[in-house]
C-alpha positions as CSV (number, residue, x, y, z in Angstrom):
1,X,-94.9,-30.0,1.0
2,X,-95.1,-31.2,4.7
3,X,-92.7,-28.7,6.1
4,X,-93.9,-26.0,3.8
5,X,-97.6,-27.0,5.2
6,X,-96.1,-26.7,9.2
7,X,-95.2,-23.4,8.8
8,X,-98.5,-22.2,9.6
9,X,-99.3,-24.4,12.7
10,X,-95.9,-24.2,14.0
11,X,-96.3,-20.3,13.5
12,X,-98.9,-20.1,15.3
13,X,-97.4,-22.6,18.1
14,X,-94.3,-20.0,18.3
15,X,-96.2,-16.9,18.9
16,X,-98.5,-18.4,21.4
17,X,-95.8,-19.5,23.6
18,X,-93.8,-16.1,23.5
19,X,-92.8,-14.8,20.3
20,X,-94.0,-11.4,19.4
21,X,-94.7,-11.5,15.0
22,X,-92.3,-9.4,13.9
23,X,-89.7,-10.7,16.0
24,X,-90.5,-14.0,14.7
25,X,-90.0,-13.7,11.2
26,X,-87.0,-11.5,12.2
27,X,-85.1,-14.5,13.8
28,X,-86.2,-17.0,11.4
29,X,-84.4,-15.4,8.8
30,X,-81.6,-14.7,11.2
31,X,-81.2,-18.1,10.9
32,X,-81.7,-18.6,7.3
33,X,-78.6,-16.4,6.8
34,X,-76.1,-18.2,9.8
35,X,-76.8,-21.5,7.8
36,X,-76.7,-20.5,4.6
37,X,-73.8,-18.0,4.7
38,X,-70.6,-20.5,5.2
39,X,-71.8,-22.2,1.8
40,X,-71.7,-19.1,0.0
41,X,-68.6,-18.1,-2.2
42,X,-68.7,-14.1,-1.8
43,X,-68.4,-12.4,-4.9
44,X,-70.3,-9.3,-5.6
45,X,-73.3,-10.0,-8.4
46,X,-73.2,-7.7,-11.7
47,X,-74.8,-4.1,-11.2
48,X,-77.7,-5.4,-13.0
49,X,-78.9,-8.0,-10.2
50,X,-78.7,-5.3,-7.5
51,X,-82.4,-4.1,-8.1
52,X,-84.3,-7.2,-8.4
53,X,-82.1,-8.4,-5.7
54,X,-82.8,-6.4,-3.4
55,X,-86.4,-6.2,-4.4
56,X,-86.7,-10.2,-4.0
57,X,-85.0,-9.6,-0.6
58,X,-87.4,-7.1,1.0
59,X,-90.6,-8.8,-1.2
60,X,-89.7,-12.3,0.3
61,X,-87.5,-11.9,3.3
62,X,-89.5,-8.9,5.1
63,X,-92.6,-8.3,3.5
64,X,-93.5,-12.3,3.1
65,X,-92.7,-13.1,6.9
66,X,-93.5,-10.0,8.4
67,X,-97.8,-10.2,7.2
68,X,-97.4,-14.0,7.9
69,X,-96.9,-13.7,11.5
70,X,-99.1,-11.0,12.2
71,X,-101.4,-12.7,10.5
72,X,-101.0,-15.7,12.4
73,X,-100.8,-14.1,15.7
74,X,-104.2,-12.3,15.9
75,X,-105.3,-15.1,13.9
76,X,-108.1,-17.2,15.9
77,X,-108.8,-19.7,13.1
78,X,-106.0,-21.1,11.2
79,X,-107.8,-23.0,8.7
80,X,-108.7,-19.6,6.5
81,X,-105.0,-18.2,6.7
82,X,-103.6,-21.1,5.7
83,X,-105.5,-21.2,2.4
84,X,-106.0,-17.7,1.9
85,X,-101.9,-18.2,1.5
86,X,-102.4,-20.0,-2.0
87,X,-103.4,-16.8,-3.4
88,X,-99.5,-16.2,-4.0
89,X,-99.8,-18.4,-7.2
90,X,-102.2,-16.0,-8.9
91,X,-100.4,-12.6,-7.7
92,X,-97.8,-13.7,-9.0
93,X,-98.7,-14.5,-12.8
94,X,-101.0,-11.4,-12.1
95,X,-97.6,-9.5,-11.3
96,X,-95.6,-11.5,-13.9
97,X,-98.0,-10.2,-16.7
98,X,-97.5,-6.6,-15.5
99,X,-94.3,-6.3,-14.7
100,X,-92.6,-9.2,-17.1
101,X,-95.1,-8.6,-20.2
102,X,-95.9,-12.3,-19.7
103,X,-99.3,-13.7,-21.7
104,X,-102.2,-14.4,-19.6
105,X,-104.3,-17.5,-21.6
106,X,-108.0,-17.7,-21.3
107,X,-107.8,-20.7,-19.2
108,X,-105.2,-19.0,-16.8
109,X,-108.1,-16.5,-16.1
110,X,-110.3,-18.6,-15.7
111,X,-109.1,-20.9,-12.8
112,X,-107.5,-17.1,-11.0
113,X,-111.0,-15.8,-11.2
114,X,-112.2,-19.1,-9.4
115,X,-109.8,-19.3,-7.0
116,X,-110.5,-15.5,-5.6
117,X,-114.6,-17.0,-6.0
118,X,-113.0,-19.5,-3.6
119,X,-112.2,-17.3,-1.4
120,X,-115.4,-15.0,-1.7
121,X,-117.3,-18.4,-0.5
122,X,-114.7,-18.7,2.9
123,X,-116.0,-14.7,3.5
124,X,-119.5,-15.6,3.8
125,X,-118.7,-18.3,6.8
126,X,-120.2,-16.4,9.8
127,X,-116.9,-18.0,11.8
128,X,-114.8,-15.2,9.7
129,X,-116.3,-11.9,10.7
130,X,-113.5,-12.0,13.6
131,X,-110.8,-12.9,11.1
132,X,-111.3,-10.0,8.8
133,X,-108.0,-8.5,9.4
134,X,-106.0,-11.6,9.8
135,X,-107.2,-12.6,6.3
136,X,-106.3,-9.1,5.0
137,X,-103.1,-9.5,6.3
138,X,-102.6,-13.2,4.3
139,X,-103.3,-11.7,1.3
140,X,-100.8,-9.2,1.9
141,X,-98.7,-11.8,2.4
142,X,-99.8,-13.5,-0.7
143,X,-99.0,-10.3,-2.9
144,X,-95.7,-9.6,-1.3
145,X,-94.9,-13.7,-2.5
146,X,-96.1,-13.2,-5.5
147,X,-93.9,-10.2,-6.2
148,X,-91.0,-12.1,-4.8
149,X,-91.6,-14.7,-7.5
150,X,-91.3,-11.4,-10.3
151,X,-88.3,-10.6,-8.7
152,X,-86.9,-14.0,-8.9
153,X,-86.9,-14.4,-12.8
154,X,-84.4,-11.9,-12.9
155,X,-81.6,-13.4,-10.8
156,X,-81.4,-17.5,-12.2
157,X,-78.2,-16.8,-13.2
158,X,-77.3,-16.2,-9.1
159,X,-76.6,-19.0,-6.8
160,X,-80.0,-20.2,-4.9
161,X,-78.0,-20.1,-1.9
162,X,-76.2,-16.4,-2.0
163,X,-79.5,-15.6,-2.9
164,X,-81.3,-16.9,0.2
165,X,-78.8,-15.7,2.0
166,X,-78.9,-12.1,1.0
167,X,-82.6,-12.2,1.4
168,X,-82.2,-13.7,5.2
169,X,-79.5,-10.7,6.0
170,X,-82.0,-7.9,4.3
171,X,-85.1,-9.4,6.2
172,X,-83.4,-10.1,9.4
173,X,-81.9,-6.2,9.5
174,X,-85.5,-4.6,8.4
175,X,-87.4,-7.0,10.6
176,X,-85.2,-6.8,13.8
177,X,-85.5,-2.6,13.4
178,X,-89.2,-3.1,12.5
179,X,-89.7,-4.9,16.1
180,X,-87.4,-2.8,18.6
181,X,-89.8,0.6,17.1
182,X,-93.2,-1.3,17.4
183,X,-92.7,-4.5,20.0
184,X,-90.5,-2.9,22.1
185,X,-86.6,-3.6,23.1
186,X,-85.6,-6.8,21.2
187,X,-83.0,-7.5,23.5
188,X,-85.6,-7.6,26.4
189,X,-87.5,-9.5,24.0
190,X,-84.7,-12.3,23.4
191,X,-84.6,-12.9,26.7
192,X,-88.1,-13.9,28.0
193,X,-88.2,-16.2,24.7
194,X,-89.1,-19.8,26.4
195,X,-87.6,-22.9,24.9
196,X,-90.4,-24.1,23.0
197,X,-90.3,-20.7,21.1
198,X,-86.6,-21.1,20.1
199,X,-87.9,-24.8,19.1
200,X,-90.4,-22.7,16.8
201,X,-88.5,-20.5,15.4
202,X,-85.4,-23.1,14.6
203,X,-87.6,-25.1,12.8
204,X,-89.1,-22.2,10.8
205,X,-85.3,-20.8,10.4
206,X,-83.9,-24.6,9.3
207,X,-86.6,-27.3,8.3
208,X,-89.0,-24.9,6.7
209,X,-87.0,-22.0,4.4
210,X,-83.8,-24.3,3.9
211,X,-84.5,-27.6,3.7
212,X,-88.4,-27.4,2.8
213,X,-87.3,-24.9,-0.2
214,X,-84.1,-26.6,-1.3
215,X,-85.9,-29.6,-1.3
216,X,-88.0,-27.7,-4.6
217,X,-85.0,-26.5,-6.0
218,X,-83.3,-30.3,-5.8
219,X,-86.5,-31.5,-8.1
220,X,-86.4,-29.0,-9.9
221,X,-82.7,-30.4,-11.2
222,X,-84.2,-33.5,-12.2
223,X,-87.7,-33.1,-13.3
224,X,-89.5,-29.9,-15.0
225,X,-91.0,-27.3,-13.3
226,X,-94.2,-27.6,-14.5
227,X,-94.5,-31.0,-12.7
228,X,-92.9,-30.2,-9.3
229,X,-94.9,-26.6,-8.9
230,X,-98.4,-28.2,-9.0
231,X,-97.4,-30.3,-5.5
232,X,-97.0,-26.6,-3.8
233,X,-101.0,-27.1,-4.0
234,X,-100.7,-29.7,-1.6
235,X,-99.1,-27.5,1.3
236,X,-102.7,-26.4,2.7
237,X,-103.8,-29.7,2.6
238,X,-100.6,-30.4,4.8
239,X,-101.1,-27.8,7.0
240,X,-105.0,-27.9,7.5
241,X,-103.9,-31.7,8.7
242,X,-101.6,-30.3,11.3
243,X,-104.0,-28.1,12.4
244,X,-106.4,-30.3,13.1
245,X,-103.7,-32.4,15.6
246,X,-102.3,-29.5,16.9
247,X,-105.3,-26.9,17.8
248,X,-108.5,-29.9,17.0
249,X,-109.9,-26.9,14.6
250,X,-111.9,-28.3,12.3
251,X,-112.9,-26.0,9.7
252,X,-116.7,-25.8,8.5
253,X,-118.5,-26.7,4.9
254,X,-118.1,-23.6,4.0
255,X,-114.6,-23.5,4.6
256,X,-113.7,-27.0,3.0
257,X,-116.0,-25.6,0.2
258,X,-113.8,-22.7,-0.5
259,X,-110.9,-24.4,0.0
260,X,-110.9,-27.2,-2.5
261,X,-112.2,-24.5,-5.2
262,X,-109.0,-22.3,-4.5
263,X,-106.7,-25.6,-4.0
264,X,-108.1,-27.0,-7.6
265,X,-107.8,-24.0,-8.9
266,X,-104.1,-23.2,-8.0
267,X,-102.9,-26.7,-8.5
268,X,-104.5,-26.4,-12.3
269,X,-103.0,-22.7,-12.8
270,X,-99.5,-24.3,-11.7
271,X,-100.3,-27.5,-14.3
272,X,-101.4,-25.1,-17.0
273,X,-98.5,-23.4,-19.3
């Protein structure tokens, strides 16, 4: 939960040193692909995985790091994005029900109505009337997550790491094309990257999306789902720490308010089956 928790201060240490957004998440999955790729056995998946993975490949490899990054880049307050992020776990059993038919409990409700309630109470901190459209921009993030997570139930039978790979190939081609119409010419770009970008964006590319995620997927082989998923809770809680090293923001009441309603709530919706 660390290095998924860094991903937000790190971001935002990447894009203030020279790292245009887009470009950003671009390269990151660049990278996800070059490691992942020589571990892959290529075989062509059945006809029936080509839709949801190619969905779960735009969803999570474009859409996913493409809103984080502009959100983080215009982003003067970190503290917000970072939980406004958790709103992934209640788009996607939101989507799931819609898409996947999947029962919705009472209880479920419940704790997603409170954790959008949390996020009502972070709107009404004076500090966020400059972070409207960062915040906008999370929760596009959030959805796009969410809907990666639909996609995701459809393709267990696939290996993680073709999988991860695919998606890192897809999002690296949309992204790069994405950036040389709206940020200008990438290869211009490349080249005034500084070293502690490259630093960023390695770590986002390596520590982050493999070892951060495979990490999950290794617990998940030895303990069940239900009690590894309510620790992806704890990533905020990770990353607000960072922050507070990093940039010395220190968030307000309101903010810490809001955030441990939305963090309860999300840990309990993961915990509750």
């Amino acid at each position: 939960m660390f290095f998924l928790g860094s991903a937000y201060p790190i971001g935002k240490f990447g894009l203030n040193a020279s790292l245009n957004p887009i470009l950003f998440g671009a390269l990151r999955m660049g990278i996800v692909f070059l490691c992942l790729i020589p571990f892959c056995k290529i075989k062509i998946p059945q006809k029936k995985y080509y839709l949801p993975l190619l969905g779960f490949s735009i969803c999570m490899g474009a859409g996913v790091n493409m809103f984080l990054y502009l959100s983080l880049d215009i982003a003067s307050l970190l503290a917000p994005v970072t939980i406004g992020a958790q709103l992934s776990i209640p788009f996607a059993i939101i989507l799931s029900s819609l898409f996947l038919g999947e029962s919705i409990s009472f209880k479920k409700w419940i704790l997603i109505f409170t954790s959008f309630l949390g996020i009502i109470l972070i709107a009404f901190d004076p500090k966020i009337s400059e972070e409207i459209l960062a915040t906008l921009l999370i929760f596009a993030m959030a959805f796009f997550y969410g809907l990666s997570q639909v996609f995701s139930r459809y393709l267990k039978e696939l290996d993680v790491k073709f999988t991860n790979a695919f998606m890192g190939l897809i999002g690296f081609i949309i992204l790069i094309i994405i950036s040389q119409l709206f940020e200008g010419n990438v290869i211009h770009q490349l080249i005034n990257i500084d070293i502690s970008g490259w630093i960023a964006v390695l770590y986002a590319g390596a520590i982050i999306s493999i070892f951060g995620h495979m990490m999950m997927f290794y617990l998940y082989k030895f303990y069940p789902v239900g009690m590894v998923l309510p620790f992806y809770a704890l990533f905020p809680v990770f990353g607000l720490l960072l922050i507070f090293l990093i940039f010395r923001e220190i968030p307000t009441l309101i903010m810490v308010t809001g955030g441990i309603i939305v963090i309860t709530s999300v840990f309990l919706l993961n915990k509750t089956r």
